[in-house]
N, C-alpha and C positions, 0 to 999 in steps of 0.2 A: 967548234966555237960559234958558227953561225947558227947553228942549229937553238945554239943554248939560249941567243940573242933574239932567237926567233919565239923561241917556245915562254921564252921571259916576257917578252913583250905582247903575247898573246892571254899570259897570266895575269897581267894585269890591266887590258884590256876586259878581259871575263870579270875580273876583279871589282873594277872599277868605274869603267863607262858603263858597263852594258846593265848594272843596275837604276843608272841612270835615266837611258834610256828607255827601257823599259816600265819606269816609272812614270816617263813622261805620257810614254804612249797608252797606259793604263788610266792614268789621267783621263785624256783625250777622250779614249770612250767613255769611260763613267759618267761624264758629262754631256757627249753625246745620248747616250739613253736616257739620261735622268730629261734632258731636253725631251725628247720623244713622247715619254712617258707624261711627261706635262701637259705637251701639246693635245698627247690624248684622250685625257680627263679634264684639259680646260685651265691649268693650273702653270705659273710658272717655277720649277723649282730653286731656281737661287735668288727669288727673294721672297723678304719675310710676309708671316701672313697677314692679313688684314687685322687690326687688332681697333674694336669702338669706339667710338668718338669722347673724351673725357666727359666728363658729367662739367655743369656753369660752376658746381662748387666742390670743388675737389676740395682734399682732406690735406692738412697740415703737413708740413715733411715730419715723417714718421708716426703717419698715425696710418691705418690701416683701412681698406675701404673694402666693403665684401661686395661681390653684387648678387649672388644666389647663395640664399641660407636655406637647405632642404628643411621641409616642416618635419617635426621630432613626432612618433610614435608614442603614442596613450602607453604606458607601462601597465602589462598585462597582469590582471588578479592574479597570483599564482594560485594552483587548485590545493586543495585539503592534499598535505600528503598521510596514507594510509600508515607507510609503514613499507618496508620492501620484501625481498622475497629471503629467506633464509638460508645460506649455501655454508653445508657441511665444511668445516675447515681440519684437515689432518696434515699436522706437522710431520714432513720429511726430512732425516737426519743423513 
């Protein structure tokens, strides 16, 4: 009977603390490295990035502001076509 009370209460221990725990401790380093990793390249990771200073005239609530529109490509002549090449067709039944 002790045995049963023992092995029960280790069940759910396994169960239920220790993913817990584990979670926490999992935690702990993740943020520890992502710390490190920062310090290495200069960067802090939990917080946001720097994002530019508004413009004096912002735009309406809901209207939309771009700030780089890539310049659009000449639409290229297309060439003379000739004509293509001719490929035997045989129906297989």
């Amino acid at each position: 009977m002790k045995f049963l009370l023992v092995l029960l209460l280790f069940g759910l221990v396994m169960r239920y603390v220790l993913p817990l725990v584990i979670r926490l401790v999992v935690k702990h380093l993740l943020k520890k490295q992502a710390r490190q990793f920062g310090q290495q390249f200069g960067a802090n990771p939990f917080e946001a990035p720097a994002r530019p200073a508004a413009r004096a005239t912002s735009a309406a609530p809901g209207e939309v502001h771009v700030d780089y529109v890539p310049p659009r490509e000449k639409p290229k002549k297309p060439k003379e076509f000739k004509g293509g090449d001719y490929v035997d067709f045989e129906e297989v039944k």
